[in-house]
matplotlib code that plots the C-alpha trace (Angstrom):
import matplotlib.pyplot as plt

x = [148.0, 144.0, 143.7, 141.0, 139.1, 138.4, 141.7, 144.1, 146.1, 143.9, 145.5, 148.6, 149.3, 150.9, 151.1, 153.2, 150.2, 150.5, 147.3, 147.1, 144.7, 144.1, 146.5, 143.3, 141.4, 144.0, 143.2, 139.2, 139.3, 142.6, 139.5, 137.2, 139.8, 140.7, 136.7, 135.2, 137.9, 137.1, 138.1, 136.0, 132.6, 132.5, 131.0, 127.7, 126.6, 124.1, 124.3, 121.2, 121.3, 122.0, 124.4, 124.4, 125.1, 128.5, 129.6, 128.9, 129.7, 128.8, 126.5, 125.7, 122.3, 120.8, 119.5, 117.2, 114.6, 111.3, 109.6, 107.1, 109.7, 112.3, 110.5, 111.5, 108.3, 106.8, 110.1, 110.7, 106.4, 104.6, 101.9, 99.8, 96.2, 93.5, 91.9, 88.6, 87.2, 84.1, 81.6, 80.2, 77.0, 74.8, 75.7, 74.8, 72.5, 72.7, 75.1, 77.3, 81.1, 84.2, 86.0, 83.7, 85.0, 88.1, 88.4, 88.0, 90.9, 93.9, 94.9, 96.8, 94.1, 92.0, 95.1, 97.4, 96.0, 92.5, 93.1, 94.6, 91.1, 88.9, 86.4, 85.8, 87.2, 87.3, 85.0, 84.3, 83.3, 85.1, 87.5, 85.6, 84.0, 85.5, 88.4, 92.1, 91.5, 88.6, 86.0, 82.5, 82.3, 79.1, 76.7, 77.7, 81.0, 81.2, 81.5, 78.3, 79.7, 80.7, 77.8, 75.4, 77.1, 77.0, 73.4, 74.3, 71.9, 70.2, 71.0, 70.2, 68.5, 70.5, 67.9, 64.1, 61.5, 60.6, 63.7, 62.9, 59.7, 60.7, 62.7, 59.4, 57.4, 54.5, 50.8, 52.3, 51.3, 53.4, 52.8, 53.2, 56.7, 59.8, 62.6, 65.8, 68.4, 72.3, 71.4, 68.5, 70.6, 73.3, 70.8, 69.4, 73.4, 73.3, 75.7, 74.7, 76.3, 78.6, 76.8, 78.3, 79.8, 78.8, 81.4, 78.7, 75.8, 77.6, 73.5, 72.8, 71.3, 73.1, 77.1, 80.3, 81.7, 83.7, 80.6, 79.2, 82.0, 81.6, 79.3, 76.8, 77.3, 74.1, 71.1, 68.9, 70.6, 70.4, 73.7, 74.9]
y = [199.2, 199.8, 204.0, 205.0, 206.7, 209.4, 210.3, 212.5, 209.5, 208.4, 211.4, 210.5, 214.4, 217.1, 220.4, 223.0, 223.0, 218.7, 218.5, 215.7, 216.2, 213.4, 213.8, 213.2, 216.5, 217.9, 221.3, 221.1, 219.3, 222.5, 225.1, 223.2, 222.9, 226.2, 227.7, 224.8, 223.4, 219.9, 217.9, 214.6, 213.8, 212.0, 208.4, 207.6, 211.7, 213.7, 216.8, 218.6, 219.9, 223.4, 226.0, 227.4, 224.0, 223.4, 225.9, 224.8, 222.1, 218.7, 216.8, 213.4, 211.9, 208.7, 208.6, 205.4, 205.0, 203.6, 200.0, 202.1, 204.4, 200.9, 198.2, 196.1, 194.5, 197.7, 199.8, 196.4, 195.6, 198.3, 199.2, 196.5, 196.5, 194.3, 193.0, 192.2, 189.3, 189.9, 187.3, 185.8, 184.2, 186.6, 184.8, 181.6, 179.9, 182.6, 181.0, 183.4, 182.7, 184.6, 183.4, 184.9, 188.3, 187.7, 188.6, 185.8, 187.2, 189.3, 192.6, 191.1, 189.6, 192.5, 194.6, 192.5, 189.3, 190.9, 192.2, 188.3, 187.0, 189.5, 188.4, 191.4, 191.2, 187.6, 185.8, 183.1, 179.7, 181.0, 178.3, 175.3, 176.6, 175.5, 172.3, 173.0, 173.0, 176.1, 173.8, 174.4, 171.6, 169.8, 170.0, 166.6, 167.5, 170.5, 171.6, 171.0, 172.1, 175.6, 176.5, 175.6, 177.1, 180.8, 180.4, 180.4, 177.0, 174.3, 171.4, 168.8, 165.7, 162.6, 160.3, 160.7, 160.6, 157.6, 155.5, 156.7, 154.9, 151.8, 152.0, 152.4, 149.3, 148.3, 148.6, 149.8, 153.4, 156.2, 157.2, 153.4, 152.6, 152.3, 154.8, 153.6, 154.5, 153.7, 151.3, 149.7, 149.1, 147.4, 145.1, 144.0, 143.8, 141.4, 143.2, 145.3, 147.1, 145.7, 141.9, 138.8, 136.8, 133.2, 132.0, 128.9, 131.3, 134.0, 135.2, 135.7, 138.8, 139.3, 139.3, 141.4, 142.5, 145.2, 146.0, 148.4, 150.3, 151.6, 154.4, 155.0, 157.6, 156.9, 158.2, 155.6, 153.2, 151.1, 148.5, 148.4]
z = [132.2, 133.0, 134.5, 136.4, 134.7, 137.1, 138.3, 136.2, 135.7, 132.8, 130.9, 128.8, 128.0, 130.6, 130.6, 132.7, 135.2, 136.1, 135.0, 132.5, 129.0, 126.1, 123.1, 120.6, 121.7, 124.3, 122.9, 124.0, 127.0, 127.6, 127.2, 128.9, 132.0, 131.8, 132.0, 134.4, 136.0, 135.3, 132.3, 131.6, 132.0, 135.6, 134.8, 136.7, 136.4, 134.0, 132.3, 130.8, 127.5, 127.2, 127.9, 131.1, 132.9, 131.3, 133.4, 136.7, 138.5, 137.9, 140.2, 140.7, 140.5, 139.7, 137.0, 135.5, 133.4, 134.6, 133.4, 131.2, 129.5, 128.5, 127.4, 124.5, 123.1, 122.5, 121.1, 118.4, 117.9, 119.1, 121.5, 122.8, 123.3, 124.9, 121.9, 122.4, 120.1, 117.6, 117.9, 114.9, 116.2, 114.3, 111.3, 112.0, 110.0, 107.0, 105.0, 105.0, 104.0, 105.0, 102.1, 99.6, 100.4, 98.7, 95.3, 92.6, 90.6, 91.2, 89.8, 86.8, 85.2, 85.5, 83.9, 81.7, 81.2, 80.9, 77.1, 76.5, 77.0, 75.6, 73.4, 71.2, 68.1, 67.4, 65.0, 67.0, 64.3, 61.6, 61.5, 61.4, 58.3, 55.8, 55.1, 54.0, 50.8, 51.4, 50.8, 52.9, 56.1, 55.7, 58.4, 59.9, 60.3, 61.7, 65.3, 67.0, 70.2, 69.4, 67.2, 69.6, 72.5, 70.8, 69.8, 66.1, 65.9, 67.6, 68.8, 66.2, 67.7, 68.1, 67.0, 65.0, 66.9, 64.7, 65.9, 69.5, 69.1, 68.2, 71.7, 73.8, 75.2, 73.0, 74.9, 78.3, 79.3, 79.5, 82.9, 84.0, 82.1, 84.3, 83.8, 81.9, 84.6, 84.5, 87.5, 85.6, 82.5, 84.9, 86.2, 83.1, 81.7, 84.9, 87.3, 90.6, 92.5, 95.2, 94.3, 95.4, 92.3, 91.4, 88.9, 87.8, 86.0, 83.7, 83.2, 86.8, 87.8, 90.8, 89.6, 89.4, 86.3, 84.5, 83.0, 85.9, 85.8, 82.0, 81.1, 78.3, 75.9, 73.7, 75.6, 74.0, 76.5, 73.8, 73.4, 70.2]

ax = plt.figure().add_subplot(projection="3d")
ax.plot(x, y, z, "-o")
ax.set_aspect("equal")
plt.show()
């Protein structure tokens, strides 16, 4: 059965007075009757906080909160603001790049990894030295690459400048000579670039092969 709530009929607890209490805190709401003369809180009322006002009498009042004092957006995300936008047109043309302000590597690399790749300590070309068998690696077959790279030698020169020579046109003048390009060589191979194909002369300058497609790896451009 629903009581109302502000009747003593919500009370399930009688004393020798007929006024009812609750059975869960009969003894404080008893006190509380017997100082004030009312029991419960009236619904749809307010009480300030201290001492003095629980003993007089209750009064009504209404009681809300405004707009500004109970919104949602700003209790859950915060205060807005009117965020004003930054122009970047004094940057235009200066080739400058947002991206380059953030950092190249992250903090483990410059922690951790960092003593992984450390180069002190290490005797770089040590290695290719000498064979299995402890043997000294001639000059020919050693690694060209890494000794040349950590300025322990020179490069060695693919060909002699004799051999280069024999390579150049006879009686033509150096300033006059036509560069050997990848483009020339591909013509002379006979196949251009994006060339119609004529399936009757194999030798014809202007054909499609797989030819163009390969690279040189002897800077001679010499075919072998």
């Amino acid at each position: 059965m629903e009581l109302n709530q502000t009747t003593l009929e919500s009370y399930n607890k009688y004393t020798h007075q007929n006024q009812g209490t609750l059975i869960g805190n009969w003894y404080e709401e008893r006190v509380l009757r017997d100082l004030t003369g009312v029991g419960r809180t009236i619904p749809c009322s307010h009480t300030t906080k201290n001492t003095k006002s629980l003993y007089e009498p209750l009064q009504e009042t209404n009681k809300t909160q405004s707009v500004q004092q109970n919104i949602t957006s700003e209790r859950c995300l915060g205060k807005q603001y009117n965020h004003i936008p930054q122009t970047f047109n004094s940057e235009y043309g200066t080739g400058k790049n947002k991206a380059d302000e953030f950092p190249k590597q992250g903090k483990r690399i410059e922690t951790i990894q960092k003593q992984e790749h450390a180069q002190a300590g290490n005797t770089i070309g040590r290695k290719v030295m000498r064979n299995q068998n402890g043997q000294p690696i001639g000059p020919e077959n050693r690694d060209e690459d890494l000794i040349t790279d950590h300025g322990y030698f020179q490069r060695q020169q693919f060909l002699s400048d004799e051999e280069l020579k024999k390579h150049l046109p006879q009686g033509e003048s150096y300033l006059t000579q036509q560069a050997i390009t990848l483009w020339q060589e591909k013509q002379n191979d006979g196949c251009v670039y994006k060339s119609s194909s004529n399936g009757l002369n194999h030798h014809q300058t202007f054909r499609i092969n797989n030819e163009f497609v390969k690279t040189f790896n002897d800077y001679s451009h010499v075919k072998k």
